[in-house]
C-alpha positions, -999 to 999 in steps of 0.1 A, spaced: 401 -574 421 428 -574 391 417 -550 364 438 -551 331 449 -522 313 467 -514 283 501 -496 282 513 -461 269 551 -461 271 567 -424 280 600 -413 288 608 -393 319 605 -356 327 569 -350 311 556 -318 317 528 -299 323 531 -282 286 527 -316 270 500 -326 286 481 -294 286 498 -272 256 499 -234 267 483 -225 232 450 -243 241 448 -231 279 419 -203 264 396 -237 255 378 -255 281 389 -287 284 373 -307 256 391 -281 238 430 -291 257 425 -326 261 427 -334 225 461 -322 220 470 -338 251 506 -348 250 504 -340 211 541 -329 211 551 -366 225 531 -390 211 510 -372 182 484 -406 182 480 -406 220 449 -384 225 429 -395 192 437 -435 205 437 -435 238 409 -455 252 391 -453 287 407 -476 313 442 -473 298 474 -465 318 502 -446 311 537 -458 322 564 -430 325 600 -424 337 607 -406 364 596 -362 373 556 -370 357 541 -340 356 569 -313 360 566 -279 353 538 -253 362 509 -261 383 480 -262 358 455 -282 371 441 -286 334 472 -308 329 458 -344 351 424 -325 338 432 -339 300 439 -372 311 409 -377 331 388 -364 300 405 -389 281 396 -417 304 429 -427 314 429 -448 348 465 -447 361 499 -430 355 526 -453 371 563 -435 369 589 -436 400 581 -401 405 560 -370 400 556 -335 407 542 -327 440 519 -302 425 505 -327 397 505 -354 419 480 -331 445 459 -321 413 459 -355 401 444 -371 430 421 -338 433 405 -349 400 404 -380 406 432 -396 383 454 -426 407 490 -423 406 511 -452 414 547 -444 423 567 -480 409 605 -476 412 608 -501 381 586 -501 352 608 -518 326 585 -551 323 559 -530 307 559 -524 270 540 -502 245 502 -511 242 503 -546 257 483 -550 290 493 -547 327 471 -561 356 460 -539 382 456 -550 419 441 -518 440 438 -538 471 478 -549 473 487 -522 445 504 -542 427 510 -550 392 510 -577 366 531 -573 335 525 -593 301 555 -618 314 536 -623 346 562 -610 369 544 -590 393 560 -552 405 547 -536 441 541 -500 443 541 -470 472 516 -476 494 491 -451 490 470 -432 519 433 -445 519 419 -403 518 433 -402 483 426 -443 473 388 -427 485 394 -393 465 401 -416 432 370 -439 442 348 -410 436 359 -396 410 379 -366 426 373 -342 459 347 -325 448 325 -356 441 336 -376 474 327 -336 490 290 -340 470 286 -372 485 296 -361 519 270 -332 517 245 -359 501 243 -388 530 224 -379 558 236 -375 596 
């Protein structure tokens, strides 16, 4: 099944600071998320919608390993970050809260708020000129993680099914 999505354009080396400012780390996070990547794209938290993606350059998620950082963009309903590459510590929270990553080595196609298709079942995607980019493959436990809507939900639903 193709979903479609639309875009938010970033540059590379985003960090854990912009997508979870230290000055709001006190708040909960209703209190974080909206001031979610505020120092990069002051509109991005009050317009970003549920379902979209954000495209990236390369080192997503750099920096310290605040979990509250994928934890923003999850509260903001954000489906997907595609970038070439991330940090190994946000890419482990990410999937831990249930936020897919997609590691694409060329995102150029893609441009600021127009769509992209989404294919989980090839992992591939459509841009707005149709040509069509393949990502990594991604293992199936974290493809299942994302599905439920992060490891402690898929471990709720574990405990939940009977024997």
């Amino acid at each position: 099944m193709i979903t479609s999505h639309r875009v938010w354009i970033l540059g590379a080396d985003i960090d854990t600071d912009a997508l979870a400012p230290g000055a709001y780390m006190k708040l909960g996070i209703e209190g974080i998320a909206p001031h979610c990547l505020e120092a990069v794209r002051s509109e991005f938290a009050r317009e970003a919608l549920r379902g979209d993606v954000i495209v990236a350059g390369p080192n997503f998620g750099i920096g310290s390993s605040r979990e509250q950082a994928a934890g923003a963009l999850v509260h903001l309903g954000i489906r997907a970050v595609i970038a070439p590459s991330f940090s190994g510590l946000f890419f482990r929270n990410a999937f831990n809260l249930g936020l897919l990553l997609l590691t694409c080595r060329d995102t150029s196609a893609f441009k600021d708020l127009q769509s992209l298709g989404l294919d989980l079942e090839t992992l591939t995607l459509t841009a707005p000129d149709g040509s069509r980019i393949s990502c990594d493959p991604i293992p199936d436990f974290l493809l299942n993680m994302v599905e439920a809507g992060g490891l402690m939900n898929q471990l709720r639903q574990r405990i939940k099914r009977p024997s």
